[in-house]
C-alpha positions as CSV (number, residue, x, y, z in Angstrom):
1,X,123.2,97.5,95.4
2,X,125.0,98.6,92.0
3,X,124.9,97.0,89.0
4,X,128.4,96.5,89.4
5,X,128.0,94.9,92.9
6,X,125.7,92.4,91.5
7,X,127.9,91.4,88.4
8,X,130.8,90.9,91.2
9,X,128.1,88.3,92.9
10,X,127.2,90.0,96.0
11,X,124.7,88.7,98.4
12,X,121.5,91.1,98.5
13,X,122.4,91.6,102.2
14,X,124.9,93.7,101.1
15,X,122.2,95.3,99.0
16,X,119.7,95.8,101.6
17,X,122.0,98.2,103.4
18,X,124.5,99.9,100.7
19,X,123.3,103.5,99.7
20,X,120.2,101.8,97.5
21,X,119.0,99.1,95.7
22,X,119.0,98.8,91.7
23,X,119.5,102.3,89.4
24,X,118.2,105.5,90.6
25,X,118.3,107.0,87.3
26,X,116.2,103.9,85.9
27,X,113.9,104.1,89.0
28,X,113.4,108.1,88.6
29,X,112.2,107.8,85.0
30,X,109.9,105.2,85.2
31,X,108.6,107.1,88.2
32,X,108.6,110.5,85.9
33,X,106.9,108.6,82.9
34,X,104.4,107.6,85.3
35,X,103.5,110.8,86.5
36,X,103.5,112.7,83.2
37,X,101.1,110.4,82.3
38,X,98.6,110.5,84.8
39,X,98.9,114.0,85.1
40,X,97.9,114.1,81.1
41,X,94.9,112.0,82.5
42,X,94.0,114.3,85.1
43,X,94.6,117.8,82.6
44,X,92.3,115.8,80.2
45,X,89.3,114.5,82.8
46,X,89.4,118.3,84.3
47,X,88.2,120.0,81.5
48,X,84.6,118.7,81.9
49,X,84.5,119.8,86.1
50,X,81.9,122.5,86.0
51,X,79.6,122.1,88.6
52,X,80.1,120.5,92.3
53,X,79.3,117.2,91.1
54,X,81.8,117.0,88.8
55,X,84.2,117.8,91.2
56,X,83.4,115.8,94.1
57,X,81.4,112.5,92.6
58,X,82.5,112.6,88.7
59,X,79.4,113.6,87.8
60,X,78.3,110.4,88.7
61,X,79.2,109.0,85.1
62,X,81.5,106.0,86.3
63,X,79.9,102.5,85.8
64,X,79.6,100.0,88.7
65,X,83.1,97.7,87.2
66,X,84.9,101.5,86.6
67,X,84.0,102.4,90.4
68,X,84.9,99.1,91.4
69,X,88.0,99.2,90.1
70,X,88.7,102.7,91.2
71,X,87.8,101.2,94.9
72,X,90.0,98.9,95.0
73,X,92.5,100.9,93.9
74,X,92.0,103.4,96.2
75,X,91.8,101.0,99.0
76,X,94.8,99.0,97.9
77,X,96.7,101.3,99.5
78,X,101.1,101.4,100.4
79,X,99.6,99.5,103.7
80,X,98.4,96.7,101.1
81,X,100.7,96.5,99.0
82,X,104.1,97.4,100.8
83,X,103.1,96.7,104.8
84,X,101.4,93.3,104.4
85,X,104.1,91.7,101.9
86,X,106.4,93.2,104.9
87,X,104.5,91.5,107.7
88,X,103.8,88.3,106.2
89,X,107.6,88.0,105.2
90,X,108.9,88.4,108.8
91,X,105.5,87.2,110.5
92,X,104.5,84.8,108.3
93,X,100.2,84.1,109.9
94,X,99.9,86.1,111.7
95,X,101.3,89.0,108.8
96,X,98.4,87.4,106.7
97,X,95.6,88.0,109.1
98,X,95.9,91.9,108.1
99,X,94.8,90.7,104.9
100,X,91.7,88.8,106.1
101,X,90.6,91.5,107.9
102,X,90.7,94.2,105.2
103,X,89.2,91.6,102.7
104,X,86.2,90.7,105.3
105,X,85.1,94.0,105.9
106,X,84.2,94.7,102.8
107,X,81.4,92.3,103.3
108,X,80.2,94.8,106.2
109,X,80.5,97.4,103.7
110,X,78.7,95.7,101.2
111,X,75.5,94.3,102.9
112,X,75.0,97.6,105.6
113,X,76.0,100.4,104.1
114,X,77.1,100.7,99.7
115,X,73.5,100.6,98.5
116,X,71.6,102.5,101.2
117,X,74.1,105.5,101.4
118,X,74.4,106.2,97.7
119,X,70.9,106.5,97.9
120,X,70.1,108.7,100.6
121,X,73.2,111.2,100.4
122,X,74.7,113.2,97.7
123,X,78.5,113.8,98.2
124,X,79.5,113.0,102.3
125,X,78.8,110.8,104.5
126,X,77.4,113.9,106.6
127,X,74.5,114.2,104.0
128,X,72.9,111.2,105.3
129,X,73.6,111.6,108.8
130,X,72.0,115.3,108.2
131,X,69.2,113.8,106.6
132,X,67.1,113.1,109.9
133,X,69.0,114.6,112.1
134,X,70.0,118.4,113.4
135,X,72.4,119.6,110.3
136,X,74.4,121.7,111.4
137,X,75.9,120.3,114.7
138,X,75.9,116.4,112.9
139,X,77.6,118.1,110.0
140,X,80.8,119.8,112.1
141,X,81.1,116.5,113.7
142,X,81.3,114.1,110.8
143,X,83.3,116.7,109.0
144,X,85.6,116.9,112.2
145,X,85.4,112.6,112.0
146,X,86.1,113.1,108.4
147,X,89.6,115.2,108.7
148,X,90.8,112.6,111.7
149,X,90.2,109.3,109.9
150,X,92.1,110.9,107.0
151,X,95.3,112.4,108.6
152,X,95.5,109.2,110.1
153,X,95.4,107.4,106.8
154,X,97.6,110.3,105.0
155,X,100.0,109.1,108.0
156,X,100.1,105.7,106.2
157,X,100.8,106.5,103.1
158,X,103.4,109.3,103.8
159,X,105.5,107.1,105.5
160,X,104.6,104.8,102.8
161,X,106.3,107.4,100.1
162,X,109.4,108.2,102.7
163,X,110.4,104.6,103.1
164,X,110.2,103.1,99.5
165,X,112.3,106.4,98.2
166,X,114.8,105.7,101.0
167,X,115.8,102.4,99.6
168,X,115.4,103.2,96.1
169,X,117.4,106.2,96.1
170,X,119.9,105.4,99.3
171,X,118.2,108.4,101.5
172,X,119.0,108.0,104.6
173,X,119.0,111.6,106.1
174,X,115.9,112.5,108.0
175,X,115.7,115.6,106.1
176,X,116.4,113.6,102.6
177,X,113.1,111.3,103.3
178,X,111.8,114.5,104.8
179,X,112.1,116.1,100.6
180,X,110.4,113.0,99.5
181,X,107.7,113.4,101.4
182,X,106.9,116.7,100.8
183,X,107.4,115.8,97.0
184,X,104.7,113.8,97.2
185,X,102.4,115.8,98.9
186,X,102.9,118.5,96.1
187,X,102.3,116.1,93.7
188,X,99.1,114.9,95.3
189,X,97.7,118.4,96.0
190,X,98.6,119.1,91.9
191,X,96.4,116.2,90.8
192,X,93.4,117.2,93.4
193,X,93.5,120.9,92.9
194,X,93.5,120.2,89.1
195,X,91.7,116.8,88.1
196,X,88.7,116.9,91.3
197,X,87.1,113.0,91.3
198,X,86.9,112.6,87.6
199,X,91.1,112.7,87.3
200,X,91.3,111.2,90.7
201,X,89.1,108.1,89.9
202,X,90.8,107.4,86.5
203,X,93.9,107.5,88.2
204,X,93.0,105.0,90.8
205,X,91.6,103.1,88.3
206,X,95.1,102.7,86.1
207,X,96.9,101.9,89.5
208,X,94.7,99.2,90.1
209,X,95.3,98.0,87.0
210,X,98.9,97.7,86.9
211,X,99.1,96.8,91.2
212,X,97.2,93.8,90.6
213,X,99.2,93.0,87.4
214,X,102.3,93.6,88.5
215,X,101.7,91.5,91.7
216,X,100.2,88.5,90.0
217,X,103.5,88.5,87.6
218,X,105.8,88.2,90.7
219,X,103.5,86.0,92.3
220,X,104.0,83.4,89.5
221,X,107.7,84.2,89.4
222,X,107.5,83.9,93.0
223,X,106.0,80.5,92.0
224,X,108.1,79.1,89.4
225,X,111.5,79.3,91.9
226,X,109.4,77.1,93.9
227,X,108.4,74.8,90.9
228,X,104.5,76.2,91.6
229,X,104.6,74.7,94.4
230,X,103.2,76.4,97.4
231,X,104.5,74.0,100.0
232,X,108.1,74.3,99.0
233,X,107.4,77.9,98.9
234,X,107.0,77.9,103.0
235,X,109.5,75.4,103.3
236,X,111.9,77.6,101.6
237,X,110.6,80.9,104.2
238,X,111.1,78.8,107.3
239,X,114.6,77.9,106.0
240,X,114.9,81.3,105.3
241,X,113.9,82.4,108.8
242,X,116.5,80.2,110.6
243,X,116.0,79.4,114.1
244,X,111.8,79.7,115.2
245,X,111.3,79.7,111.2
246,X,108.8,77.0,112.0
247,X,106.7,79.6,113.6
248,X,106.0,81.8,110.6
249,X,103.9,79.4,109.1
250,X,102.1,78.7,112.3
251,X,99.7,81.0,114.8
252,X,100.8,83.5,117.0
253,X,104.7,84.6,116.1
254,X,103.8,87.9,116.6
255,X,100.2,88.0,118.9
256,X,100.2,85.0,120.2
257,X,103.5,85.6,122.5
258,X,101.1,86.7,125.6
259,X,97.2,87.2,126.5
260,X,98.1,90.9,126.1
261,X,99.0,90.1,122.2
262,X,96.2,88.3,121.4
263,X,93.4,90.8,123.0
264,X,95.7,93.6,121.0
265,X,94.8,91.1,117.7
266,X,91.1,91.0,118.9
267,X,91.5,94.5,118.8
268,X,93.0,94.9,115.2
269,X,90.5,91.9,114.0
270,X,87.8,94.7,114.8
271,X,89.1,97.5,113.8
272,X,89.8,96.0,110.1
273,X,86.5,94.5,110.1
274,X,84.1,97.2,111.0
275,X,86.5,100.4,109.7
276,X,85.9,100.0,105.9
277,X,82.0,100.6,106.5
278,X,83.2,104.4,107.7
279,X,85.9,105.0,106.2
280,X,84.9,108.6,104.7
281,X,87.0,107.9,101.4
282,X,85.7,104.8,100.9
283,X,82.2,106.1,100.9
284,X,82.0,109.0,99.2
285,X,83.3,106.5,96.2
286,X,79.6,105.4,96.2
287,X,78.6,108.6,95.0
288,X,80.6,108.6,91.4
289,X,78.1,106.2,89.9
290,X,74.5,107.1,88.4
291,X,72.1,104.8,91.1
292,X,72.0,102.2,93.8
293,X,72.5,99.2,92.4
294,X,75.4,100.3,90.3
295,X,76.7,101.2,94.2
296,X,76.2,97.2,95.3
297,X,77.8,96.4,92.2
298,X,81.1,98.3,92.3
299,X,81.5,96.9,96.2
300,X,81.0,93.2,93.8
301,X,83.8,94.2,91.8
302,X,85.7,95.7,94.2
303,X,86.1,92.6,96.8
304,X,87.0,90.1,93.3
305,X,89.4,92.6,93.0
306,X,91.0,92.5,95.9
307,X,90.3,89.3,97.4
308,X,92.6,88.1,94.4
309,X,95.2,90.6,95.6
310,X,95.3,89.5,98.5
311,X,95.6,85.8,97.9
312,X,98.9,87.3,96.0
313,X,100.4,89.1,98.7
314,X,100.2,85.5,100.6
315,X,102.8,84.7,97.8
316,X,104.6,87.5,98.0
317,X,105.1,87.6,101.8
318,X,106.4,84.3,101.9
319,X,108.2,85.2,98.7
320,X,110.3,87.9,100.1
321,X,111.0,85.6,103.4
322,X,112.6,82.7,101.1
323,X,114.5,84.7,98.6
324,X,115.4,87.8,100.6
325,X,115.4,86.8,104.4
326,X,113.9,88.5,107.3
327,X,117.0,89.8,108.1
328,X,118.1,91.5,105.3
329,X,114.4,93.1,104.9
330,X,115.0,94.5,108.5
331,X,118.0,96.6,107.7
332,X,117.1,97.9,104.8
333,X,116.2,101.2,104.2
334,X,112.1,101.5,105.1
335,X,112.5,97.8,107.2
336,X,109.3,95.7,106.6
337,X,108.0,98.2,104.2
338,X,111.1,97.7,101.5
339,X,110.0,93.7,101.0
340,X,108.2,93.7,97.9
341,X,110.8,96.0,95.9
342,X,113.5,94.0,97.7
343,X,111.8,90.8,95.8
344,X,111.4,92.9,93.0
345,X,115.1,93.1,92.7
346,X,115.8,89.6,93.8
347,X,113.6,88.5,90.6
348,X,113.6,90.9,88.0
349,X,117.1,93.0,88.9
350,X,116.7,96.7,88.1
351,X,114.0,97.0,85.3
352,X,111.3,95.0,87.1
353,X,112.3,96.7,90.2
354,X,112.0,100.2,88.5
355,X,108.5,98.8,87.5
356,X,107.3,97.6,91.0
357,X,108.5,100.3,92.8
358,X,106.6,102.8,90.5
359,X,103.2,101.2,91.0
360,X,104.1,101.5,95.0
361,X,104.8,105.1,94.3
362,X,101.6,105.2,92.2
363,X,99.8,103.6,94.9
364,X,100.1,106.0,97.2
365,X,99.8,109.0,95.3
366,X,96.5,107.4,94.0
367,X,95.3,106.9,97.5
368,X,96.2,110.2,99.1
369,X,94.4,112.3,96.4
370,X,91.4,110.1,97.1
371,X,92.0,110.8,100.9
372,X,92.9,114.3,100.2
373,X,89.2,115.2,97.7
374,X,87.7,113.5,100.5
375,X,89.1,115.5,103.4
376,X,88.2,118.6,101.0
377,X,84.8,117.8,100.4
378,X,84.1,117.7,104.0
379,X,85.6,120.7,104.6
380,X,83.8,122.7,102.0
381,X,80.5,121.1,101.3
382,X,79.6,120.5,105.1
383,X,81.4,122.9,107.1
384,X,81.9,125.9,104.6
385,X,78.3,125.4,102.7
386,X,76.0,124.2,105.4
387,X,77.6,125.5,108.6
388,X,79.1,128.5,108.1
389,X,76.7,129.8,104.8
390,X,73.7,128.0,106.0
391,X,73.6,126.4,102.5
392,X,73.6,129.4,100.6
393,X,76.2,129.5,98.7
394,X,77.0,129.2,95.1
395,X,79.0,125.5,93.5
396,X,81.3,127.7,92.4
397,X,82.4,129.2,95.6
398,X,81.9,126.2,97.3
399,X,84.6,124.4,95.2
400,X,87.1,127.0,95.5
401,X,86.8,126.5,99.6
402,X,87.8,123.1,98.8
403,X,90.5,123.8,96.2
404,X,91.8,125.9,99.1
405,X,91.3,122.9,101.6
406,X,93.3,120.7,99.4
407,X,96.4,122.8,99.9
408,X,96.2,122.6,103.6
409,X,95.5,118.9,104.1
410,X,98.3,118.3,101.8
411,X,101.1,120.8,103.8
412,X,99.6,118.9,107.1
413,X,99.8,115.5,105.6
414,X,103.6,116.4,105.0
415,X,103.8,117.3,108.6
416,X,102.8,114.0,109.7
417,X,104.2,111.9,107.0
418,X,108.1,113.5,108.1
419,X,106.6,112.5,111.9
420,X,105.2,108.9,111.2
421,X,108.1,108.2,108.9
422,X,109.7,104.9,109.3
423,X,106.4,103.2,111.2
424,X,105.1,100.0,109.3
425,X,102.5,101.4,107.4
426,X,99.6,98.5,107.5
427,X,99.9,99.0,111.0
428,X,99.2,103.0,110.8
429,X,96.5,102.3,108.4
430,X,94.8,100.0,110.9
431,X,94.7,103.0,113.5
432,X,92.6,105.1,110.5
433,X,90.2,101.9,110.9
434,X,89.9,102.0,114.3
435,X,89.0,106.1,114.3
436,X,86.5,105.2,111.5
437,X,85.0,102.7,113.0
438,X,84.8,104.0,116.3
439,X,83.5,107.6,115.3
440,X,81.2,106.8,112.2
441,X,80.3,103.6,111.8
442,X,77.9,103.6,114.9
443,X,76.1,106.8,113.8
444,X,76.1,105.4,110.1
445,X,74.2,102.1,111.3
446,X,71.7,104.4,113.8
447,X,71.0,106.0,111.3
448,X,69.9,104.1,108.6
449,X,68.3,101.5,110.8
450,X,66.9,103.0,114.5
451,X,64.3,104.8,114.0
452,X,64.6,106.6,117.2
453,X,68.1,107.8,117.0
454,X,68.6,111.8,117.2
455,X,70.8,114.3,117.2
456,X,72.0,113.5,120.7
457,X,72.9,110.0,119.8
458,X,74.8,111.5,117.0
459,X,76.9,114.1,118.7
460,X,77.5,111.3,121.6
461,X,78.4,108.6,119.2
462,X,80.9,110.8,117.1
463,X,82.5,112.6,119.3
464,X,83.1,110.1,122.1
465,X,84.2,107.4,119.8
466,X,86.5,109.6,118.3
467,X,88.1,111.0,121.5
468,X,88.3,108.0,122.9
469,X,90.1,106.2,119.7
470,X,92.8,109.2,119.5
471,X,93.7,109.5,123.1
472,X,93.6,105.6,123.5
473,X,96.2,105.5,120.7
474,X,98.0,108.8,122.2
475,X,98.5,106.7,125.5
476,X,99.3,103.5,123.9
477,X,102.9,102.2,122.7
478,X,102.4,103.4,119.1
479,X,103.3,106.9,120.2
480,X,105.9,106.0,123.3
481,X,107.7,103.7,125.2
482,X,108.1,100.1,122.6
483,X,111.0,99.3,121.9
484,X,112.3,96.2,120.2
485,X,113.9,93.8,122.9
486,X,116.0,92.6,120.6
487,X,117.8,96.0,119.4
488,X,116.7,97.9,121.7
489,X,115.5,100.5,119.1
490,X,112.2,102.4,119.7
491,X,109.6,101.3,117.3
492,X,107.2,104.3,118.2
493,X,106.7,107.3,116.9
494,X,108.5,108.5,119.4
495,X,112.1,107.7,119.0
496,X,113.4,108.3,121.9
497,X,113.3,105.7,124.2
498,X,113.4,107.9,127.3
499,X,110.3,109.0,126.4
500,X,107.4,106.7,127.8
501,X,103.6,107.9,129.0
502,X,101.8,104.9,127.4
503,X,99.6,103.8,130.1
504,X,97.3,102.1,128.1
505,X,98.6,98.3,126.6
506,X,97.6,97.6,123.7
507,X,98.4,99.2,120.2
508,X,94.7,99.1,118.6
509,X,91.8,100.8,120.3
510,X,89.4,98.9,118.7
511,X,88.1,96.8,121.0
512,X,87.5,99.5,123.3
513,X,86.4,102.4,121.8
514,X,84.2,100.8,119.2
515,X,82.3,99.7,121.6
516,X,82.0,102.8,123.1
517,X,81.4,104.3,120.4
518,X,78.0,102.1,119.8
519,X,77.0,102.6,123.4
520,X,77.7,106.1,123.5
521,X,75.3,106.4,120.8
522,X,72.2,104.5,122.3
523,X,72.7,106.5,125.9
524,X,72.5,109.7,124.0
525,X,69.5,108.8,122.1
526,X,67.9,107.3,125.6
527,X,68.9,110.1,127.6
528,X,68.1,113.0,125.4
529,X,64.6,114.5,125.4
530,X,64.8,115.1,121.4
531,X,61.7,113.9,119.6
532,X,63.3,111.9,116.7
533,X,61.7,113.4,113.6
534,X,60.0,110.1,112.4
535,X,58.1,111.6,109.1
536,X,62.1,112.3,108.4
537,X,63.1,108.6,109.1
538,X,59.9,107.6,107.1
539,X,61.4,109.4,103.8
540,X,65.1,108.5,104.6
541,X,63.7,104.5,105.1
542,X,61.7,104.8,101.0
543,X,65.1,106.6,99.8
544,X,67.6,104.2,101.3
545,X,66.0,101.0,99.6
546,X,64.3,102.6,96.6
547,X,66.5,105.1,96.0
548,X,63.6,107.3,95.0
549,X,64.5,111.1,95.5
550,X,68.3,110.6,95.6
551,X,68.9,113.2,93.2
552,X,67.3,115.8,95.3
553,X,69.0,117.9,97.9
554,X,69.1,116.3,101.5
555,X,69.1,119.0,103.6
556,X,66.5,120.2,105.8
């Protein structure tokens, strides 16, 4: 809605669907100030990248409080910010429960795997698995692991991008959201090709920042309508939410309709529990610090962090349902997606919206270079180096590979961004989880803990519990066939309706093919006739709780 329209008094409904909400020309600068000034940032923190270090893990010169910060602002994500302030505003509990599940896991994270893989590997996760194991075929398949879990999570934050422009700047056109999209994938491969980890981390770190500030101002604003009073604020949400309002702030609105809903929230629950623990970008953030314990320490940080955001997008959610309505957030341009800038608006009118919206667009250009170094790294240091070149092969060369890399994860990332576009994204970014921890968390915890896991086990474990997670999800009604039974619109990926080969139910995988994932692992080990390499195990065992030798190359 215009300026105009809201001097004349007109409802934000009307806001919701007119050609945008607030200024474009405000929004468009504070997004441009932003950018100039992290790209300052990253031209400033790239002038000390020299070796391969520098360039994937920051030379390891970021403190545990700096990495922690940079975690959770790499993992607070569009999905976060945008999708759960979305869900909980039109599903009130059972919207939260995405937020409990990406809080818990980083207790998984924390207490199996932070400390013990910063000291055993050097810049992937496939340097640990390659520790004890065969390199080069555990190598291809994390790196293979690696690319999937991203694309999926470059997915997210795409649509992410396409969705808050479309309601910011009124575009509607597939091929308008289609130019935003690839906007922001040039701007993403720009700060990667230039800035490496260094420029990446202290841009993450500034995002965090100003998400959790931002936030925690509406939040009290939020508050203060309500007279602080958190009560009135879900009375005013279920008033908001008309008839069955009641049932936002009870469980089950949206998986508690059948038994198929709540095995598909089982599902979810796992998947956002046990995914953090493998998600690739989320580990190689480990490696930016100097030892160990500053590891365990940032993972400290980085759940205050965003346990505290979270707690705010409770407010928010609820927020957005009481001041905007589920209704108007459902026609607006990017649906659930557009219900934190909508109560933006609703609160602050243009200027706080401008603000909002430009840590949104922050947030996922943040995220997606940390995504995108990470997709690179793998690429480069385990394929290029270690596969292909055996290991021979100078830093130099080897971060050229990935400068290369960068630029075609960020062309396919627009690719898929222009497909997912429109999907809510905390739902897409729960997919990533379920990959992750389907494919790598099972040979992560083998690893570090059975001593007669091999090769075998590895190559069963990765592969199988990544096929299994993508054509689960390829067969499921995220890619065909659901449609809303109240509009009848398709809300797959697939949009039209016509087109329906989901055989299997339920929209997470999780509670299949993690599962499968963990057993494939332990019948490859059983089956196999590889001798584990125990002296290997031995050294891997001292390095993983000591940390002595971490420095030192882990190949073999």
């Amino acid at each position: 809605m215009t300026a105009a329209a809201v001097a004349a008094g007109l409802p934000l409904a009307t806001a919701a669907t007119s050609e945008q909400v607030g200024s474009p020309a405000v929004n468009i600068g504070i997004f441009v100030a932003f950018v100039l000034v992290t790209l300052v940032i990253v031209f400033r923190a790239s002038r000390n990248n020299k070796t391969a270090a520098d360039y994937y893990a920051a030379g390891r010169s970021f403190t545990g409080p700096q990495n922690g910060t940079a975690i959770a602002g790499d993992y607070l994500s569009a999905a976060s910010f945008l999708g759960i302030a979305g869900a909980i505003a039109l599903n009130g509990y059972d919207g939260f429960l995405y937020s409990i599940g990406f809080l818990v896991a980083w207790l998984v994270a924390l207490l199996l795997v932070a400390e013990l893989l910063r000291n055993t590997g050097r810049f992937t996760m496939a340097d640990v698995l390659s520790f004890r194991l065969r390199q080069r075929p555990v190598r291809m398949a994390a790196a293979i692991s690696t690319l999937a879990v991203v694309f999926f999570y470059l997915l997210a934050q795409m649509a992410g991008a396409g969705g808050l422009v479309a309601l910011l700047l009124g575009v509607t056109s597939t091929a308008g959201q289609g130019l935003v999209i690839a906007v922001v994938g040039a701007l993403m491969i720009l700060y990667v090709l230039v800035g490496g980890m260094k420029g990446t981390t202290w841009v993450q770190i500034i995002k965090a920042i100003l998400l959790i500030a931002g936030s925690a101002v509406m939040a009290l604003w939020v508050l203060a309508q309500f007279g602080f009073n958190l009560s009135d604020l879900l009375a005013g949400a279920v008033a908001a939410g008309g008839e069955g309002g009641e049932a936002l702030i009870e469980p089950g609105k949206q998986y508690g309709v059948s038994a198929l809903t709540q095995l598909d929230f089982i599902s979810l629950a796992l998947a956002l529990v046990l995914g953090t623990a493998g998600l690739p970008h989320v580990l190689m953030r480990f490696y930016t610090v100097p030892t160990g314990q500053e590891a365990r320490r940032s993972v400290v940080w980085a759940i205050w962090l965003i346990g505290i955001f979270y707690l705010i997008t409770l407010v928010l959610g609820y927020g957005a349902g009481a001041l905007v309505g589920p209704e108007t957030i459902r026609s607006a341009p990017g649906g659930a997606n557009s219900a934190a800038p909508l109560l933006a608006y609703e609160l602050g009118g243009v200027v706080l919206l401008g603000f909002i919206s430009a840590v949104a667009f922050a947030t996922i250009l943040a995220v997606v270079a940390g995504l995108t170094i990470t997709a690179a790294a793998s690429f480069a240091h385990d394929i290029y180096a270690n596969v292909i070149k055996h290991g021979h092969v100078n830093p130099d060369g080897e971060v050229r590979v990935a400068r290369i890399t960068v630029v075609g994860i960020g062309l396919l990332a627009i690719a898929g961004g222009i497909f997912a576009n429109g999907q809510n994204i905390a739902f897409l970014v729960a997919l990533a989880f379920a990959v992750a921890a389907s494919a790598n968390l099972p040979t992560i915890i083998y690893s570090l803990f059975w001593r007669r896991f091999n090769t075998s086990g590895a190559l069963w474990s990765m592969y199988g519990g990544l096929v299994s997670a993508i054509v689960l999800i390829v067969f499921s009604p995220v890619v065909s066939g659901k449609v809303d039974p109240v509009t009848g619109d398709s809300l797959s990926m697939i949009r039209d309706t016509a087109v329906d080969f989901a055989v299997f139910p339920l929209s997470n995988p999780g509670i299949v093919s993690i599962p499968l994932g963990f057993l494939l692992g332990a019948l490859g080990t059983v089956l196999s006739r590889e001798t584990p390499d125990l002296e290997r195990f031995a050294q891997m065992e001292v390095r993983s709780l000591t940390g002595a030798g971490s420095e030192k190359a882990t190949v073999h």
